[in-house]
Every structure is written in C-alpha cells, then in structure tokens.
Backbone as CSV, one residue per row, in Angstrom:
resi,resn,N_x,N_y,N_z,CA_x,CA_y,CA_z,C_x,C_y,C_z
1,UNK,63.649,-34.965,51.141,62.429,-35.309,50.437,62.797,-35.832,49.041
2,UNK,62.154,-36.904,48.116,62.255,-37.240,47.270,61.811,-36.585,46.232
3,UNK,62.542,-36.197,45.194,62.275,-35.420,44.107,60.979,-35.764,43.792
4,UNK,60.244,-36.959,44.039,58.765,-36.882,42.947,57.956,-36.457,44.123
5,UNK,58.546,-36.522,45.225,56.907,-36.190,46.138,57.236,-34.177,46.119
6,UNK,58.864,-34.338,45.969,58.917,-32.455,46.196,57.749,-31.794,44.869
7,UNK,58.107,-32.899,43.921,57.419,-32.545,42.383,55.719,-32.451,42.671
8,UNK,55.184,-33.722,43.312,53.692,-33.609,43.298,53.290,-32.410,44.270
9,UNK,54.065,-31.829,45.949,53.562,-30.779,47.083,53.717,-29.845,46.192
10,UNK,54.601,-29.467,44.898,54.519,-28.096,43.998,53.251,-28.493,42.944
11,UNK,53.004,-29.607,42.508,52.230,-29.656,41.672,50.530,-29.072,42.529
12,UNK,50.593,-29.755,43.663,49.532,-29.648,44.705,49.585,-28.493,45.178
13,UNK,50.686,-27.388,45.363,50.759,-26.122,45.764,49.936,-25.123,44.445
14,UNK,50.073,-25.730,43.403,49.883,-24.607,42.075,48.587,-24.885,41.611
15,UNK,47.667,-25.926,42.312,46.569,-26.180,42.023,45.321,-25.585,43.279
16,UNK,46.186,-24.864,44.310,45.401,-24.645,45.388,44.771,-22.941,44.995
17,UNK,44.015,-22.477,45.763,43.377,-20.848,45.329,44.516,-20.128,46.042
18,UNK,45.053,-19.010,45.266,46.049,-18.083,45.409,45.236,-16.895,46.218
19,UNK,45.825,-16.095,46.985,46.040,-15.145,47.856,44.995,-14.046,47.657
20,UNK,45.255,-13.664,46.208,44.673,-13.003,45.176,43.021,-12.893,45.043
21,UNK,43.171,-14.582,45.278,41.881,-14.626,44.669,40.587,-15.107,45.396
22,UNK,41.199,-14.846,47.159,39.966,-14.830,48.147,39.484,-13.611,48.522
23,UNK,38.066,-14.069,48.489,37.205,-12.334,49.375,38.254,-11.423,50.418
24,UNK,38.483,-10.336,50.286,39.217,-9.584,51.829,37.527,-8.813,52.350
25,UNK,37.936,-8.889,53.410,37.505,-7.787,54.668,36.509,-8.911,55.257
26,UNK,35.552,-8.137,55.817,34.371,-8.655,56.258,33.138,-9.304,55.502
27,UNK,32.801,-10.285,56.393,31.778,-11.365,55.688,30.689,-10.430,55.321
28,UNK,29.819,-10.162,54.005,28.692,-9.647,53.792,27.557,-9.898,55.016
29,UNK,26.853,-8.787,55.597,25.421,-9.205,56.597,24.391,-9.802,55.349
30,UNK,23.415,-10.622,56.084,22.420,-10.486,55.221,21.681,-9.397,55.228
31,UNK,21.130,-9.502,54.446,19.982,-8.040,53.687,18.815,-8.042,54.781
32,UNK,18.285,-9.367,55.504,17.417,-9.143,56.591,18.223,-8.360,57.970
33,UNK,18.851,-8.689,58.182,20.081,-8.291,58.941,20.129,-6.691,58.977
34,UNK,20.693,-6.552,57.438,20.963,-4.669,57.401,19.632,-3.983,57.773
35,UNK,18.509,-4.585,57.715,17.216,-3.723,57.205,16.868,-4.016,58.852
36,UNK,17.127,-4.648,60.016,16.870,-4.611,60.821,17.790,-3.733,61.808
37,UNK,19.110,-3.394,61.249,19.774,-2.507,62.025,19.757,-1.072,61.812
38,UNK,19.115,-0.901,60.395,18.556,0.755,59.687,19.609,0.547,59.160
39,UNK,20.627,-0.299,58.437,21.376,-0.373,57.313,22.559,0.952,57.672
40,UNK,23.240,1.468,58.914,23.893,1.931,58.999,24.744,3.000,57.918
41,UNK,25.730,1.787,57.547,26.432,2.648,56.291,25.387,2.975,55.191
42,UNK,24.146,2.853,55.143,23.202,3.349,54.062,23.556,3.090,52.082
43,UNK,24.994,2.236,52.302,24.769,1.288,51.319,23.054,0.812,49.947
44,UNK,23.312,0.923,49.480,22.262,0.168,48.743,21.970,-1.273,49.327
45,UNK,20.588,-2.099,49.701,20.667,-3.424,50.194,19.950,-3.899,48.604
46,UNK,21.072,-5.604,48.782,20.740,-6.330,47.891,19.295,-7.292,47.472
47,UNK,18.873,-6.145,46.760,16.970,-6.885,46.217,17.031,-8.391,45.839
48,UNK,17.894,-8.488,45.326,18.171,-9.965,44.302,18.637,-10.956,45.637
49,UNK,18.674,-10.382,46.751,19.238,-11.939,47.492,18.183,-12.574,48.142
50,UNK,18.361,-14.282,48.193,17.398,-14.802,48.038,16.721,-14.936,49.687
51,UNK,15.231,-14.910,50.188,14.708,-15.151,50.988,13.701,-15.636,51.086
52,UNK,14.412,-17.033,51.879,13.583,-18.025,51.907,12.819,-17.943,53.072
53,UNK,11.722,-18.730,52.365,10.470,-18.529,53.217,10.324,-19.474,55.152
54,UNK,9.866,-18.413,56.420,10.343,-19.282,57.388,9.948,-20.849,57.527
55,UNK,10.398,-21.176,58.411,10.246,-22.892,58.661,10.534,-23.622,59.423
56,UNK,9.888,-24.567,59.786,10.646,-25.116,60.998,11.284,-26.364,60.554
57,UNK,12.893,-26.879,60.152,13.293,-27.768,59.652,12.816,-29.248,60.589
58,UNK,12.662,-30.181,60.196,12.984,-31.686,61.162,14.596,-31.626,61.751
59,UNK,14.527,-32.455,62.636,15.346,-32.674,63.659,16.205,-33.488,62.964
60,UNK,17.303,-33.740,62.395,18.236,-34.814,61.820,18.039,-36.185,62.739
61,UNK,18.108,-37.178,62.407,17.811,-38.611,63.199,19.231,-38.416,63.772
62,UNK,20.168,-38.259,63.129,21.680,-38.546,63.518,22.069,-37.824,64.889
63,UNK,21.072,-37.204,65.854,22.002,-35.945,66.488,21.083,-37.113,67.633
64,UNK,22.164,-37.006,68.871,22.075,-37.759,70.544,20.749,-36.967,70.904
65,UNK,20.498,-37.670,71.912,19.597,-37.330,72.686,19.678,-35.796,73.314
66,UNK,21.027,-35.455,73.877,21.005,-34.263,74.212,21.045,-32.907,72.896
67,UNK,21.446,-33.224,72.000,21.389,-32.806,70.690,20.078,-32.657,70.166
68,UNK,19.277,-33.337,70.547,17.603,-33.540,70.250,17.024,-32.352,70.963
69,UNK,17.315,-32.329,72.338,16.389,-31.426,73.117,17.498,-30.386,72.824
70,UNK,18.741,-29.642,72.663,18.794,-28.464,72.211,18.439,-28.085,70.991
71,UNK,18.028,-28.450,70.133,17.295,-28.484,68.898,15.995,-28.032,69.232
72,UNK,15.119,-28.803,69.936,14.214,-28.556,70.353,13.571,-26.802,71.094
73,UNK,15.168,-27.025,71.939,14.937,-25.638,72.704,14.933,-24.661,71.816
74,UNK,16.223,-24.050,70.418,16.652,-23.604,69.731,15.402,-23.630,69.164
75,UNK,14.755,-24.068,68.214,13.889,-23.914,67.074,12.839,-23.469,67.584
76,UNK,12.298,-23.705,68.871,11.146,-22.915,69.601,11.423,-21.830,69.470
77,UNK,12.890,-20.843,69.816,12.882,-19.642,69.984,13.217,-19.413,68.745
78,UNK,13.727,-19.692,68.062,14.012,-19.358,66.694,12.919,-18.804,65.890
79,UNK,11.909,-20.344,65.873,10.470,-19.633,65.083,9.755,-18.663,65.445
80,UNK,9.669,-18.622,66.680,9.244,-17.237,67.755,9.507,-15.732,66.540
81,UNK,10.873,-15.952,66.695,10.739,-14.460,66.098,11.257,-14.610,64.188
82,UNK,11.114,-15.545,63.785,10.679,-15.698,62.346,11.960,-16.166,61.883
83,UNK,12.822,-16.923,62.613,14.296,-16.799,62.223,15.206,-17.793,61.545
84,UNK,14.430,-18.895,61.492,14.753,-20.071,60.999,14.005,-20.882,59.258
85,UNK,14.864,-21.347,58.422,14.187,-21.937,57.449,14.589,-23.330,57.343
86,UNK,13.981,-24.076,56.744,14.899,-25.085,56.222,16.221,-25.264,55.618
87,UNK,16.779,-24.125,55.373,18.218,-24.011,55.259,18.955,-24.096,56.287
88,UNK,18.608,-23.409,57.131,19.491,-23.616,58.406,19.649,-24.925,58.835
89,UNK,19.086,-25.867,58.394,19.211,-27.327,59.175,20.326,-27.957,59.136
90,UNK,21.449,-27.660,58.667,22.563,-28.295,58.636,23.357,-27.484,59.928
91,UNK,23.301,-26.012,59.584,24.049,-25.093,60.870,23.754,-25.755,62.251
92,UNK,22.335,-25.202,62.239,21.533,-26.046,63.488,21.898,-27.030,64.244
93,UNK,21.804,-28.021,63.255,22.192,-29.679,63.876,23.740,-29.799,64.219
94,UNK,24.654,-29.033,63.249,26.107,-28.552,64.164,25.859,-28.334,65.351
95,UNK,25.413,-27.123,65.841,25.642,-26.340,66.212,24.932,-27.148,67.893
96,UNK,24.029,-28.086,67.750,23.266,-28.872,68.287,24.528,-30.052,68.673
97,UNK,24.786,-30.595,67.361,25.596,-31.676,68.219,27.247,-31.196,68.960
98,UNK,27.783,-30.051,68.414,28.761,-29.398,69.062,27.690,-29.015,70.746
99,UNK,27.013,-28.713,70.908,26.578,-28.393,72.181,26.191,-30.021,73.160
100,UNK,26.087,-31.033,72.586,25.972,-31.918,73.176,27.306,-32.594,73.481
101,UNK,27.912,-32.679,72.461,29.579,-32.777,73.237,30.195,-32.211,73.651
102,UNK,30.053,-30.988,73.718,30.043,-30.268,74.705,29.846,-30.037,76.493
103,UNK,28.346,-30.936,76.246,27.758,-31.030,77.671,28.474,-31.978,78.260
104,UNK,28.696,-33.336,77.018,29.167,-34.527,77.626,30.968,-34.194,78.534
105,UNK,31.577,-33.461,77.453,32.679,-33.357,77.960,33.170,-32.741,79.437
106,UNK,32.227,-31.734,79.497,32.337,-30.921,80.872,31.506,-31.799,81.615
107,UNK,30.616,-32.792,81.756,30.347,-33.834,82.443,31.575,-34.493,83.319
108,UNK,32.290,-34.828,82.077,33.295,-35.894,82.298,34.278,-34.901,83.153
109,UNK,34.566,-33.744,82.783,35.741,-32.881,82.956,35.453,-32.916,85.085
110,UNK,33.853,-31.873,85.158,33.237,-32.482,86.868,33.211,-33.612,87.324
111,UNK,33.662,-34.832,86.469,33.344,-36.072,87.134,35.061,-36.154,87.600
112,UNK,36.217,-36.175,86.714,37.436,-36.836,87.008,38.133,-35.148,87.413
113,UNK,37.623,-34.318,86.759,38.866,-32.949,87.154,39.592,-32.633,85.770
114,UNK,40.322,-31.382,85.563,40.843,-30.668,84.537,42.542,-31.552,84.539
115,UNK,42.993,-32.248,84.928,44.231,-33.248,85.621,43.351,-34.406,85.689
116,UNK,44.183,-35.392,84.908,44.303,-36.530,85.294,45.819,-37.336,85.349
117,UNK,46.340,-38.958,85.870,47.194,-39.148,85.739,47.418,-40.102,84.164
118,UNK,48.291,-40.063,83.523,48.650,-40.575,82.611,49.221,-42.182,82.946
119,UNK,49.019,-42.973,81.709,49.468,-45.042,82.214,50.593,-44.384,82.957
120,UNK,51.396,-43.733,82.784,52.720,-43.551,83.413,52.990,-43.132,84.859
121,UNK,51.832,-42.489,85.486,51.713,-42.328,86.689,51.751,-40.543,86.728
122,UNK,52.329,-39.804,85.678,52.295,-38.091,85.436,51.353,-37.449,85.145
123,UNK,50.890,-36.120,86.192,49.478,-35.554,85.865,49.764,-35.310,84.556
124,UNK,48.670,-35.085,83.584,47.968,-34.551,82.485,47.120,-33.729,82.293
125,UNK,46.793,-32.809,81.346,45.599,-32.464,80.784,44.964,-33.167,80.607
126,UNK,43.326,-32.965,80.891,42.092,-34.074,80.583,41.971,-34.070,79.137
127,UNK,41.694,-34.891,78.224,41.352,-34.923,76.601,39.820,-34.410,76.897
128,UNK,38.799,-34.470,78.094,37.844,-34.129,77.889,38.091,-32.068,77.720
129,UNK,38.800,-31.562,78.340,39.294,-30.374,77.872,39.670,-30.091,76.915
130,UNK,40.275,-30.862,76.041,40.935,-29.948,74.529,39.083,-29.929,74.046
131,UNK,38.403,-31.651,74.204,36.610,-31.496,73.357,35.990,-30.882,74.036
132,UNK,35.882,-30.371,75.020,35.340,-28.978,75.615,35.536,-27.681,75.188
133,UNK,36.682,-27.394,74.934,36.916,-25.951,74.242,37.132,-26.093,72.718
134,UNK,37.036,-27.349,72.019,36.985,-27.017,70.542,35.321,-26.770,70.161
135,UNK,34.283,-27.972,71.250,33.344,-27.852,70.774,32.905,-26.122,71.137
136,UNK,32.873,-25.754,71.801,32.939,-24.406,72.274,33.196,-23.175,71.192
137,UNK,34.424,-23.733,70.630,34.537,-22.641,69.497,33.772,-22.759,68.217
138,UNK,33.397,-24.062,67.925,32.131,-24.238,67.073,30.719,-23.904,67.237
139,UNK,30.641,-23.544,68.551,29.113,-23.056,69.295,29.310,-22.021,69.098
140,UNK,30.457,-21.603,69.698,30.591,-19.798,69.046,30.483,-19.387,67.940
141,UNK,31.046,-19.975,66.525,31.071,-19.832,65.439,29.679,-19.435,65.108
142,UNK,29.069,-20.517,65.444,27.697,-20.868,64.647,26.852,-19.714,65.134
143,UNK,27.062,-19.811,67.248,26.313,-19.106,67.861,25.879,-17.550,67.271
144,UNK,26.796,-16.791,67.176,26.806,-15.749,66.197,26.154,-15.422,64.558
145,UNK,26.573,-16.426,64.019,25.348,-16.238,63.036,23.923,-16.181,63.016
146,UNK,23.564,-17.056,64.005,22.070,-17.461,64.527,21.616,-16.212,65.385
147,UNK,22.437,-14.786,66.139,22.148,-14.335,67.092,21.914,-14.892,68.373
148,UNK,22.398,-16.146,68.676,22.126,-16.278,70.020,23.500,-15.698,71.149
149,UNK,24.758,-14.830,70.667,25.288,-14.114,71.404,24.596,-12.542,72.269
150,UNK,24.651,-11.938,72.649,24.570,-11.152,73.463,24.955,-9.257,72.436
151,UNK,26.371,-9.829,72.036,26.534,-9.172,71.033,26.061,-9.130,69.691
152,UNK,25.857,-10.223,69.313,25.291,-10.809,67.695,23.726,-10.144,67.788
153,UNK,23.107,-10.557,69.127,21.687,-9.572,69.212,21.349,-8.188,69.482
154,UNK,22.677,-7.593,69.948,22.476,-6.144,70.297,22.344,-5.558,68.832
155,UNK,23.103,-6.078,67.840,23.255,-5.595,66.601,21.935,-5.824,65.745
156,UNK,21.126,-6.330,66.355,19.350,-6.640,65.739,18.356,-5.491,66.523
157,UNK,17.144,-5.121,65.447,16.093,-4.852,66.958,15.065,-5.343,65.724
158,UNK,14.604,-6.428,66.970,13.553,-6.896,66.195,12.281,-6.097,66.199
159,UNK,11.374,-6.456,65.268,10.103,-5.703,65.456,9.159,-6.178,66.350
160,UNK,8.387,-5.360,66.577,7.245,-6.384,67.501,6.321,-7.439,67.052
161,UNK,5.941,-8.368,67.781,5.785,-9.271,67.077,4.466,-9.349,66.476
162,UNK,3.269,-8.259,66.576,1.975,-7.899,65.563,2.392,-7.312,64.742
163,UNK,3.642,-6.767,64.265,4.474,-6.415,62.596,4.709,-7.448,61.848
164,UNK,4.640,-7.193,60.380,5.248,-8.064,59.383,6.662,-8.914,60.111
165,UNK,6.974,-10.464,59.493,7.877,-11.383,60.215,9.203,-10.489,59.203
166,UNK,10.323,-11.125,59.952,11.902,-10.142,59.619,12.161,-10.276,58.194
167,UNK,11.207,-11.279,57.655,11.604,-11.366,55.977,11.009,-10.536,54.922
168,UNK,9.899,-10.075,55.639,9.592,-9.203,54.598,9.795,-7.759,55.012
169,UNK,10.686,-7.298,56.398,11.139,-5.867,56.841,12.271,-5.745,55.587
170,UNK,13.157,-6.288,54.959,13.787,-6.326,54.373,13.301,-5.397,52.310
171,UNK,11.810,-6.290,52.849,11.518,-5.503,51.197,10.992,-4.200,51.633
172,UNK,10.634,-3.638,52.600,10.096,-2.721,52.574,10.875,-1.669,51.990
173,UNK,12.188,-1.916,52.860,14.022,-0.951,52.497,14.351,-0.792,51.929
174,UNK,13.905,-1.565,50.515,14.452,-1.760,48.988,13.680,-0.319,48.198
C-alpha cells in the first residue's frame, strides 16, 4: 500500500465512532410497548417520550404494484389496533418494497429452480436466491418492530378494542 493512502485509511480510521462510544445491550422498548406488557422489570417508564398521534400515512408513489397492495394490506391491520403514524412511513414502505422483491424473486426462483446453468455450461446458485433471502432478512428486521412476528406479538396484549387506543395506555402507567 502506498504511504498516502496507508496515511488517509488511518486518517479515516480516527475519524470513525470508537467502541466506547456505542449504546451496549439491548435496544430500548417503547414506552407504549412496556405499558402494554405490565412493564415487567417495573423500571420507571419514560413520560417525556414522544407520542405521536395515530395515522394512516399515504402510500409512497415510488413502491410497485405489489408493494402497493402490501401496504394496503399492512395499514388496514395496523390502524385496526391503533398502531401506525405517519412516522412509520418510511419503515413501512421498506418493509413493503422488501416484500415485493421478495415475491418477485421466489416467482422467478418457481419459475427456473434454486440451480441454474451458468454461460459456461456449470450448475449455479440462482441470484434470484441470494434477493430472496436478503429481502427476507429486511422483512424480518422491520417485521419485528411492527409486531407482525408471532413472537414480537406474544410480547403485546392488546386491549380490547372499546378501551382507550395503545397511546394513551401508556399515560395511564406514568
């Protein structure tokens, strides 16, 4: 390596965030979150964090057709039980267009097979497989924050739905 580029990857190493100085352990729940599980560890929940009022965001123009109608599906159940604001619209529309390439890929994957042959004539892995299981791990990502896992919802109990909506179970706890 050339002394000025070894010089700039140290200069670029000493400008990056040190070890030190990221969050450890586990991601904070939200405060709607704790107050719906009876706040377990019985912690103090945070009054000051902000809750925004529910909503049903617009649909981003940018997301496919199949991206459209899981959006669609998603925000129906979402508002159902009070769960969505206009903040979420960026997660969402991820989480929307990761599920549409998604669909597309395992399309493709049933149309040709998990093998294909390469210009060279040697089976391969399908490329629609590596975008099948990355989009996948981004559905998961997201999926979990939103509660649409299995697990992510066991850890909720919602109220019924002639009770106050999940944003204001939160002030009651305070």
């Amino acid at each position: 390596m050339a002394p000025t580029l070894r010089h700039s990857i140290r200069q670029l190493n000493d400008l990056s965030p040190r070890r030190d100085h990221l969050m450890r352990g586990r991601r904070p729940k939200p405060t709607r979150i704790k107050a719906l599980t009876g706040n377990p560890g019985k912690r103090p929940l945070n009054a000051h964090e902000p809750r925004p009022e529910p909503a049903l965001p617009d649909c981003p123009p940018e997301l496919s057709p199949g991206a459209h109608r899981e959006w669609a599906r998603l925000t129906g159940e979402l508002s159902k039980l009070n769960l969505i604001t206009n903040l979420d619209r960026g997660a969402l529309a991820t989480y929307c267009g990761a599920y549409a390439m998604w669909a597309e890929a395992m399309e493709q994957i049933q149309k040709y097979g998990t093998m294909v042959k390469s210009p060279s004539g040697f089976p391969i892995q399908s490329p629609y497989l590596a975008i099948a299981n990355r989009q996948a791990e981004i559905m998961m990502r997201i999926a979990s924050e939103f509660g649409f896992t299995p697990a992510s919802r066991s850890r909720i109990s919602a109220p019924p739905q002639d009770q106050l909506p999940l944003f204001g179970a939160a002030e009651q706890e305070s």
